[in-house]
N, C-alpha and C positions, 0 to 999 in steps of 0.2 A: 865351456864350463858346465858342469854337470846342475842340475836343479834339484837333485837328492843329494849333496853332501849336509856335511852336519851344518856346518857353516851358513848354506844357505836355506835349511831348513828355519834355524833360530832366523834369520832376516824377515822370513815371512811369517813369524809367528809374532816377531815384534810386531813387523808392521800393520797387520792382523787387528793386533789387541789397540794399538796406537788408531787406527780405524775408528776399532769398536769404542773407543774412547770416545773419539772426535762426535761420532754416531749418537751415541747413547749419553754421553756425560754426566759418569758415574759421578752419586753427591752434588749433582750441579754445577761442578767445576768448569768453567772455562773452556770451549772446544783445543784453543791454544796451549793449556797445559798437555793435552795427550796426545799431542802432535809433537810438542816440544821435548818431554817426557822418552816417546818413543825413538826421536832422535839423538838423544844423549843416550839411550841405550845403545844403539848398534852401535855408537862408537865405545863409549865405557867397556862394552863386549868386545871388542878388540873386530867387531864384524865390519868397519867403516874407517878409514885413517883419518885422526883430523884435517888432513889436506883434503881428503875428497870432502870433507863433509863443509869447509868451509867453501870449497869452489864450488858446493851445490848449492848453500846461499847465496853464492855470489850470482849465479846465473838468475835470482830472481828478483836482481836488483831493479829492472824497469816496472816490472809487478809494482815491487814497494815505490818505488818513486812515483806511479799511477796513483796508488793507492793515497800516498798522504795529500796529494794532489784534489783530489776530488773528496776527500776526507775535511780536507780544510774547506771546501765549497758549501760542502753540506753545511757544517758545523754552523757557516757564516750565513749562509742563508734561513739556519733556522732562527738563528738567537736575533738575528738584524730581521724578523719578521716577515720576510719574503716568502716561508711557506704558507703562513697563516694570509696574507693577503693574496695569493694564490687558491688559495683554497676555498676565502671567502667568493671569490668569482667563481670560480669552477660550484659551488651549491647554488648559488642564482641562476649561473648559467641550467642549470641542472633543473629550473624551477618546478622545486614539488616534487620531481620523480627518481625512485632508486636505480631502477632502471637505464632510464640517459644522464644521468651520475658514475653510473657504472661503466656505459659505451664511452663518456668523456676521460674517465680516468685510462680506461683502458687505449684510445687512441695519443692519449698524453705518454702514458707508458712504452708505446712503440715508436714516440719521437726520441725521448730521452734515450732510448735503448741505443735506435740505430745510428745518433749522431755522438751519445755519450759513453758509449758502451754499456753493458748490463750490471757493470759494478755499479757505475751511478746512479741508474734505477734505484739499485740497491737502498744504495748510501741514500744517496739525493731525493728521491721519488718517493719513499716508504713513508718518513715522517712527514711529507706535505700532502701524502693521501690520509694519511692520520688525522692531520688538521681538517681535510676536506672533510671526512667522517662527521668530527667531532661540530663541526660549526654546523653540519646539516642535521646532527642527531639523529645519524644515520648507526647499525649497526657496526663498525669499523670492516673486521676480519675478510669480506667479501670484496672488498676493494682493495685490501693489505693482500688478498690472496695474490690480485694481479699483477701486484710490482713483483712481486716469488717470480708468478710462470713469466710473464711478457719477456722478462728479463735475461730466458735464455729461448724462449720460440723466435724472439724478433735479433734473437744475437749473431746472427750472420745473415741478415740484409748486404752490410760492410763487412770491410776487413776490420775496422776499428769498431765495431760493433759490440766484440768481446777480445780479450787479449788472447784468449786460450787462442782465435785463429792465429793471432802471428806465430804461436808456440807449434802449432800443428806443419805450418807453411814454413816456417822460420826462413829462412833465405829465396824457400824457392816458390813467395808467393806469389801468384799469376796477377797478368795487369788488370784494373778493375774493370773495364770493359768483358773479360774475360769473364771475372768473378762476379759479373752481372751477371752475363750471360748464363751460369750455370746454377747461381742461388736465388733469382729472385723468383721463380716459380715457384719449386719449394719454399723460400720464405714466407710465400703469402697465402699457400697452403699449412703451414705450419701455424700461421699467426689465426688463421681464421681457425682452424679446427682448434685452436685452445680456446678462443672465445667462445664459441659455441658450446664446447664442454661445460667451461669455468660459467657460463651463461645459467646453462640447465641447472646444473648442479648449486647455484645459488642462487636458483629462486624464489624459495620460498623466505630467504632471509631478505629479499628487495620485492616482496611488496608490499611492505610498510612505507607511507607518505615517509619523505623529508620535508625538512622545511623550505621554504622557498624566499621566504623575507632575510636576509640575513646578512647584514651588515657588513659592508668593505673598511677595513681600518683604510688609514693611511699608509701608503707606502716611504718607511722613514729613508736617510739621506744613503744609509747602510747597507737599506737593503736594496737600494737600487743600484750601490757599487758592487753587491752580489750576482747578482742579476745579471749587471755588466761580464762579468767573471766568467758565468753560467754560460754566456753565450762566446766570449773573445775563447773558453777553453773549447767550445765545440768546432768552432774556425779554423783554430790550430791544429785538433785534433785531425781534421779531414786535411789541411796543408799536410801536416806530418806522414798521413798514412800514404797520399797522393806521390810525395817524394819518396816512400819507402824506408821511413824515418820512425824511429822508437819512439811508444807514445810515453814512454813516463816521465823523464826529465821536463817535455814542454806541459805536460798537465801540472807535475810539482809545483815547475815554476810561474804558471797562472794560478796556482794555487795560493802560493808563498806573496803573489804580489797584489792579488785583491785582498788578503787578510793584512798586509802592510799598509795597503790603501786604505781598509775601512779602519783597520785600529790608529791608523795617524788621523785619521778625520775624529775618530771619539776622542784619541788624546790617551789612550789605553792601553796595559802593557800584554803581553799576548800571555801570560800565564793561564787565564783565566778560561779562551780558548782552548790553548793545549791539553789544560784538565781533561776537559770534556773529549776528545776526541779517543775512539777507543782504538788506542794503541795494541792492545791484543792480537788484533788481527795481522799484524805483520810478524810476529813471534810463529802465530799458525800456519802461514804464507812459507816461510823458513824451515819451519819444522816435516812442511811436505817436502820441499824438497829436497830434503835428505832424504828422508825415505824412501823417495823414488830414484834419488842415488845406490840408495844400498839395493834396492830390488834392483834397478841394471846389474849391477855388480853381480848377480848370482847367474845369470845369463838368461836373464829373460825375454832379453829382448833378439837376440841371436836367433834361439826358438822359435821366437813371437817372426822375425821376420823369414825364416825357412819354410815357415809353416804355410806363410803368405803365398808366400813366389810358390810354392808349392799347390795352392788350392789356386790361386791366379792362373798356373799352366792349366789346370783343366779348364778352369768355367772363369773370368772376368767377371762377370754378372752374379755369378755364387757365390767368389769371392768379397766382392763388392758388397750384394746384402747381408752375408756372415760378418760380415768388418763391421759392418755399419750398424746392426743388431746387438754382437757382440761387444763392442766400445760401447755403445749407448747405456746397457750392465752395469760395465766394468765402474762408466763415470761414477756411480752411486756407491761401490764397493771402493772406489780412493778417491774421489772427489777427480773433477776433468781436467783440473790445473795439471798434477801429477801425471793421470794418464792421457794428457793430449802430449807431454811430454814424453811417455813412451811410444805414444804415436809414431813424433816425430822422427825420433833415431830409431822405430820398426821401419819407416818408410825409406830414412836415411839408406839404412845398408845395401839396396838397390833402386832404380829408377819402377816406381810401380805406376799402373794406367790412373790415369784423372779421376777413373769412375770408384778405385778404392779411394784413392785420394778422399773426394769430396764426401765419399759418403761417410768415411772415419768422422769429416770434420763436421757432417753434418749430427752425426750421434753424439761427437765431444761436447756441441752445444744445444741439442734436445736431451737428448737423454739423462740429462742432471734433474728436466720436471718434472723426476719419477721419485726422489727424495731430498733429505732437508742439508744431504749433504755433499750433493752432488756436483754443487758446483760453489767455488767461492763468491758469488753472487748471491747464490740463496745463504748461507751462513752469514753473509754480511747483514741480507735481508732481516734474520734472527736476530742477529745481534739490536739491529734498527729499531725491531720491536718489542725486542726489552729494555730498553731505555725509554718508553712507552708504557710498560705496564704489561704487555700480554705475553704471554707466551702459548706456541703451536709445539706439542709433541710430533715425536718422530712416526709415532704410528697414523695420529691425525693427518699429517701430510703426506706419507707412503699411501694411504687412501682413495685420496683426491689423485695425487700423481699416480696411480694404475688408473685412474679415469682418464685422464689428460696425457699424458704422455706419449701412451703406445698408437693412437690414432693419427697425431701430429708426425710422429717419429716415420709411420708405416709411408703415409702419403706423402712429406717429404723425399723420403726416398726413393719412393716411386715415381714422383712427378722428374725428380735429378738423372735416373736410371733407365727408366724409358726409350728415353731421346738417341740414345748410345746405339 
């Protein structure tokens, strides 16, 4: 299929604007309406049938099933006071300094990542570094910045690390002895040069004292059934990925049965929960993937995968770091969810060497630290921190991520590429 017809001109002009939506959000609106927005155009335009466009929600159904999964964790863990008495420890432990406040938060951020995935960061970790902040009367954003990046430098330790890998691997992901063997070099070159970055570059906002006196509430009955939750969901999660098992059904349903547990303990009806949890986000989740429905549909990926096999017969190695460069881009121009899933059906159409393989996948999950919309982790992150009060523009974070990003991104890839 040709990539200049009319037809597929309009597809990428929707999806384009629908982007720059998501990107920029014009009036303040919602990243979810210009995603959603954008999707009801290609079809209304007669560009998408509504069969493709509902079998391309449909493929994101374990997404969504993660997603309310660990939606409901956070929620319970915050309102049952499990951040707040978390965080009262983490400024004690911290005694007095912004600094090893900073290394605690940040080594907290790369447990949560590699055993919860980076959405839970997100969700999970964002308001209970808030708390940590807040109870140490510390400046917040410098410790809020860390659940952003950790969230995608620490997100392929594992395969359950972040979801985009199974999207990138989908069937043919290797056993984790393997996907040790190949990521955990680069992961822990990736995790240290963000720290170092994110280190320098907010120093001057940590070295102002915290407090160090500061008062452990009680932990009530709630939020230690949270807690419980927090941890039987991380167990699962490594069973499930172990078996070669989808993580979203079993996250939902440890979801669905600690907030059963704790609201039959208070005696309380889950309305009041549900309020609260920003359901948006699965509207936006949907809305990409149509539009990364309607962009295959123009033949882009056909392209995308001749172009490969094409640059692979010369150089493996050129191939590899053009893949790996180029995707790391892309993620920030459609967010990684989208295009890890061009990824995968660019890789589908023939057997390609390990060394594109890894490094596509290593760019799907760096390469999002380079802006605020690159990956649905960090938009989660956003969202997290306006039900807080703050908000981070997109040129504030574009910023920092050309500080952070391309140095993580370069040596990952190098350390993966080397060895070959």
């Amino acid at each position: 299929m040709s990539l200049l017809t009319d037809g597929a001109a309009a597809t990428w002009g929707i999806a384009a604007l629908a982007t720059g939506g998501v990107i920029l959000r014009p009036w303040r609106l919602p990243e979810a309406i210009w995603a959603v927005i954008g999707a009801v155009a290609l079809v209304g335009f007669g560009l998408l049938p509504w069969g493709d466009a509902l079998t391309a929600i449909g493929k994101g159904t374990d997404v969504y099933l993660f997603l309310i999964g660990m939606m409901l964790l956070a929620e319970l863990a915050r309102t049952e006071g499990l951040f707040d008495w978390a965080a009262a420890i983490a400024a004690r432990k911290a005694r007095g300094s912004a600094g090893r406040l900073f290394g605690l938060t940040y080594v907290v951020g790369i447990v949560v990542t590699v055993f919860l995935s980076n959405d839970a960061t997100a969700v999970v970790l964002t308001p209970a570094v808030y708390a940590v902040a807040r109870a140490a009367g510390a400046v917040p954003l410098p410790y809020l910045f860390i659940c952003a990046f950790i969230a995608n430098a620490a997100s392929f330790v594992l395969p359950i690390s972040n979801p985009a890998n199974l999207v990138v691997f989908g069937s043919q992901m290797p056993p984790l002895l393997t996907w040790l063997s190949w990521f955990t070099l680069p992961s822990v070159l990736a995790i240290g040069a963000t720290f170092v970055v994110l280190r320098l570059t907010q120093a001057g906002a940590l070295r102002a004292p915290i407090a160090a006196d500061v008062t452990v509430p009680a932990l009530p009955p709630g939020g230690h059934m949270a807690a419980w939750g927090l941890g039987v969901t991380a167990v699962v999660l490594l069973l499930a990925s172990a078996f070669g098992l989808d993580l979203g059904l079993p996250t939902a349903v440890c979801g669905l049965a600690t907030a059963a547990a704790v609201l039959l303990h208070r005696r309380d009806a889950p309305w009041g929960l549900l309020r609260r949890i920003s359901w948006e986000v699965l509207p936006l989740v949907a809305g990409l993937f149509v539009l990364v429905e309607g962009l295959d549909r123009t033949g882009v990926v056909h392209l995308l995968a001749a172009t490969l096999q094409d640059a692979a017969s010369r150089s493996v190695g050129g191939a590899a770091w053009g893949t790996g460069v180029i995707v790391a881009v892309t993620t920030n121009l459609m967010n990684n969810l989208p295009a890890g899933l061009i990824v995968q059906s660019t890789l589908a159409q023939s057997p390609m060497p390990p060394q594109i393989t890894g490094a596509a996948l290593i760019a799907i999950d760096l390469g999002p630290n380079l802006s605020v919309t690159g990956s649905l982790a960090t938009i989660l992150w956003l969202v997290a921190l306006r039900r807080e009060g703050i908000e981070v523009g997109a040129l504030q974070f574009l910023r920092l991520g050309l500080l952070v990003m391309p140095p993580a991104l370069l040596l990952a890839l190098a350390s993966f590429l080397l060895p070959w």
